[in-house]
C-alpha positions in Angstrom: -56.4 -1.5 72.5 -57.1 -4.3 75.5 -54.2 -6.0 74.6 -51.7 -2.8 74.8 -53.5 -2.1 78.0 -52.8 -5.6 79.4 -48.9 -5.2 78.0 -48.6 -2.2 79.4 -50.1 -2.8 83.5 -47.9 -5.9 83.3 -44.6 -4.2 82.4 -45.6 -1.4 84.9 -46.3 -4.2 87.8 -43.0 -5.8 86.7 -41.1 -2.1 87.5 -43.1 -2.0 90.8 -42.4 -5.9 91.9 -38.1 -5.7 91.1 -36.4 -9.2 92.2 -33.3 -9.6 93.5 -31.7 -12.0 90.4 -33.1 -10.2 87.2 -31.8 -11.1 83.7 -33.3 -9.5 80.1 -33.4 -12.1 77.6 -34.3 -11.7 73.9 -37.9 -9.9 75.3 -38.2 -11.7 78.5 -37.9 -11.3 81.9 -36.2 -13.5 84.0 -36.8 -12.7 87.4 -35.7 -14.5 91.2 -36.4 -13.3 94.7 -36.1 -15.9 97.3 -39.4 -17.2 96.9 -41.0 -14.0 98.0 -43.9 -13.5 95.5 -44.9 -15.7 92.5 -44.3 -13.0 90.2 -41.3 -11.8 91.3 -40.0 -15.5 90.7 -41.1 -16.2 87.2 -40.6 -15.0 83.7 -42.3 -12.4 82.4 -42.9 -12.9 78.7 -43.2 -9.2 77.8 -41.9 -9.3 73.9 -41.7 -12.1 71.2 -37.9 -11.4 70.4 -35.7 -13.3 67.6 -34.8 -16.0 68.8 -36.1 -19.7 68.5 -38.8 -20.2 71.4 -37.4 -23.6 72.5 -34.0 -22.0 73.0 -35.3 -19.7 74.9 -37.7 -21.9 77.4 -34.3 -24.1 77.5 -32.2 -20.7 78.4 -34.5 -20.0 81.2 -34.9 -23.2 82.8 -31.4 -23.1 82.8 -31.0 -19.8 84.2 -33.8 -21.1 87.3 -31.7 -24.4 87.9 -28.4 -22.7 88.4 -30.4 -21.0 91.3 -31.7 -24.1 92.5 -35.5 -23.6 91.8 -37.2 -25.0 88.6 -39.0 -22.9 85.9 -41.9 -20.6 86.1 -43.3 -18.9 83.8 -46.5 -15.7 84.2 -48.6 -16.0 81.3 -51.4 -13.6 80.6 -53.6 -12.5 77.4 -50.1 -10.6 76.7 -47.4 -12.7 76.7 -45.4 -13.8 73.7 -44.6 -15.2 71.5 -48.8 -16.6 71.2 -47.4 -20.3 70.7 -45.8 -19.7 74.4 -48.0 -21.5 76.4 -48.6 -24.5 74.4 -45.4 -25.6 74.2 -44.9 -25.0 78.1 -47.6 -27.9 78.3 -46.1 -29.9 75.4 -43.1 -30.0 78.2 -44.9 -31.3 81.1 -45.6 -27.7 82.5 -48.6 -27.6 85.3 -51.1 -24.6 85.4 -51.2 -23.2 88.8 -54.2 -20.4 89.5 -52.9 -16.7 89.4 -54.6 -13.5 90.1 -57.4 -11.2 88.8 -55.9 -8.0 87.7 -58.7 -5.2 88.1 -59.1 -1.3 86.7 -60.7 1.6 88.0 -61.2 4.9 87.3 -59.2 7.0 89.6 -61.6 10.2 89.7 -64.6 7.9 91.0 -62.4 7.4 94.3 -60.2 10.0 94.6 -63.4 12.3 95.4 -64.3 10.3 98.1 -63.1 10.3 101.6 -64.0 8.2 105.0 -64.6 10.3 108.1 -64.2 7.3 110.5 -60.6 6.2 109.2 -57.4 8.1 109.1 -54.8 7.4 106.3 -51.8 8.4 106.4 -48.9 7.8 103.5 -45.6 8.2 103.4 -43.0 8.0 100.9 -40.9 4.9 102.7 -42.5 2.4 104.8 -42.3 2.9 108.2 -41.9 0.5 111.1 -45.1 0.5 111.8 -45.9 -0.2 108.0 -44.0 -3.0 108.2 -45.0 -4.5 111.2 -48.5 -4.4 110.3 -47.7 -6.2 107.3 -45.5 -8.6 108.0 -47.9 -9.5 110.7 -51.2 -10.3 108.5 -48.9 -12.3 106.5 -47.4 -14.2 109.2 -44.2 -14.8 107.0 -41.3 -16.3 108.8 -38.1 -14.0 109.5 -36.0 -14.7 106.6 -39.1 -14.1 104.0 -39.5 -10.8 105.7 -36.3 -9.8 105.5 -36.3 -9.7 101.6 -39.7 -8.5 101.0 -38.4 -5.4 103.0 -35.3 -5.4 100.4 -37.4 -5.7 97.8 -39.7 -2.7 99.0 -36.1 -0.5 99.6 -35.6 -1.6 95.8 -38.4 0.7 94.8 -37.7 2.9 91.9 -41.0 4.7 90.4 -42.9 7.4 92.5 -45.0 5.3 95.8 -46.7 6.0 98.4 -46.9 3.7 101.8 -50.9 3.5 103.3 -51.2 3.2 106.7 -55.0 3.2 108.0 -56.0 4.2 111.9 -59.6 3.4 113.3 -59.7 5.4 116.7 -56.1 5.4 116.6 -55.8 1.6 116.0 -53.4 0.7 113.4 -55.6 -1.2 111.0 -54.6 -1.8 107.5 -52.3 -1.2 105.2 -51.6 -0.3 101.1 -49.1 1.1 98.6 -49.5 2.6 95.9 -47.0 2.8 92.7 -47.1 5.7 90.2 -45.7 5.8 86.7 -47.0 6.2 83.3 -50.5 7.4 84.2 -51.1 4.7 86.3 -51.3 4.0 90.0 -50.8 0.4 90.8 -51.9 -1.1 94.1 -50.1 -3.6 95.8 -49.5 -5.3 99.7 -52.9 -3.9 100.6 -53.4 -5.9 104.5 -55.9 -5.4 107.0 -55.9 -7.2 110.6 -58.5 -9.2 111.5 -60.3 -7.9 113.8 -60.2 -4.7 111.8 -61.6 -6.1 108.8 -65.1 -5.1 107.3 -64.8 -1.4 109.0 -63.6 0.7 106.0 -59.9 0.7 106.2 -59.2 -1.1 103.2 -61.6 1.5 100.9 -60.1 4.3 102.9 -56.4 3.4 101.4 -58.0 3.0 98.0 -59.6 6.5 98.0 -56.5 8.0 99.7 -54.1 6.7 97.3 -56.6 7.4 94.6 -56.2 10.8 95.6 -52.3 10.7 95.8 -52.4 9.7 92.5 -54.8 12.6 90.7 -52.3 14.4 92.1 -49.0 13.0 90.5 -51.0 13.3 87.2 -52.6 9.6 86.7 -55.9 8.6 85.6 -56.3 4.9 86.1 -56.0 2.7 89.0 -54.6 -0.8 88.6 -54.6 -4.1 91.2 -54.0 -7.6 91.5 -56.3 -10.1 93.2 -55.9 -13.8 94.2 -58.6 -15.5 91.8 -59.9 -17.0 95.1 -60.2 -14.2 97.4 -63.8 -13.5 96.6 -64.5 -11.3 99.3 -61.7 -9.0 98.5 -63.6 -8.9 94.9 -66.5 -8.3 96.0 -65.3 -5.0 98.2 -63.2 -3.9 95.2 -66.1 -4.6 92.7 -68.3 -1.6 95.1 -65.6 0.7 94.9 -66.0 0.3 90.9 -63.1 -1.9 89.8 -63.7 -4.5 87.2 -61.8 -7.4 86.0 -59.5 -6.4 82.5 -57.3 -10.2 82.1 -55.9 -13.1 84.2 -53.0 -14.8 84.9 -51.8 -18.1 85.6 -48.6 -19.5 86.5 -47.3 -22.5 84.7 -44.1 -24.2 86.5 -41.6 -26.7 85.0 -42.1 -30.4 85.7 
């Protein structure tokens, strides 16, 4: 059941996360954007298909080098065929940390609610949205530019957090809904604004914009390093389901 779980989030975060070049191949996922995101600039192994694996590890490293970058794959408890990831490191292939992706049940927050932090969501991101963002991520222009493509290439149901502490922009969130699951992604707070409940006001707001499209389990992704942004997720009552790593061609 785990592993159908795990099969599942990652296909959903795959819909949620669509990149520019995108190519289905025997199963797989080959996927480009620019540089903007690890995921959305690897190859998500989502099925073991037909054909011979070496083929297909030589089809996609081709497919990357006519784009100029070199291979990368997203590997998870998931992926397939099993044999995948030791024969990326029988090719020379280098591990590279991933994230923690975390469940939680979406009742436990969507009943809560924060009286000193004002959420509001919209179904597009707004300029204010996206200045927040782009501002705690301090990405340079052209970055920017297609992470705001890639959020106007949205396809399932979302929602666009935008947290207010005495009428301070603060933080921000969005939320993705399909198959009974709300996925959580771009959540950003400023610094200065950090440690004063914005980040648990999204969560329980978008918790509650989910109950409310029908789905019953929250889903997020967190840099394996980012231990403080555990640790406030782990008191709202997410806990870790699987990793991922990133293995990229030599």
């Amino acid at each position: 059941m785990q592993a159908n779980q795990i099969a599942t989030i990652e296909t959903l975060a795959a819909n949620a996360l669509v990149a520019h070049h995108k190519e289905s191949y025997d199963g797989w996922r080959l996927r480009y954007n620019g540089g903007v995101t690890r995921r959305a600039n690897s190859v998500l192994a989502e099925f073991k298909g037909k054909l011979p694996l070496t083929e297909k590890i030589a089809r996609a490293e081709d497919w990357y080098k006519n784009l100029g970058v070199k291979a990368r794959f997203q590997l998870c408890p998931a992926s397939q065929p099993e044999n995948l990831l030791s024969e990326l490191l029988n090719r020379g292939y280098s591990r590279h940390s991933g994230a923690r992706i975390q469940v939680g049940h979406i009742s436990d927050l969507a009943n809560k609610t924060s009286r000193a932090v004002e959420v509001d969501l919209m179904p597009k991101p707004s300029k204010e949205w996206l200045e927040l963002y782009e501002l705690t991520e301090n990405a340079p222009p052209e970055k920017a530019h297609i992470r705001r493509q890639m959020l106007e290439r949205l396809d399932p149901l979302s929602a666009f957090a935008l947290a207010k502490i005495e009428g301070e922009k603060a933080a921000v969130g969005l939320g993705v809904f399909e198959d009974d699951y709300v996925g959580i992604f771009n959540m950003a707070t400023l610094p200065e604004m950090r440690k004063k409940g914005a980040a648990s006001a999204i969560l329980q707001a978008l918790a509650h914009w989910g109950t409310q499209q029908g789905a019953k389990q929250l889903y997020l992704q967190v840099a394996t390093e980012n231990l403080g942004a555990q640790q406030v997720y782990e008191k709202l009552g997410f806990t870790t389901l699987y990793e991922y790593e990133y293995f990229e061609a030599p």
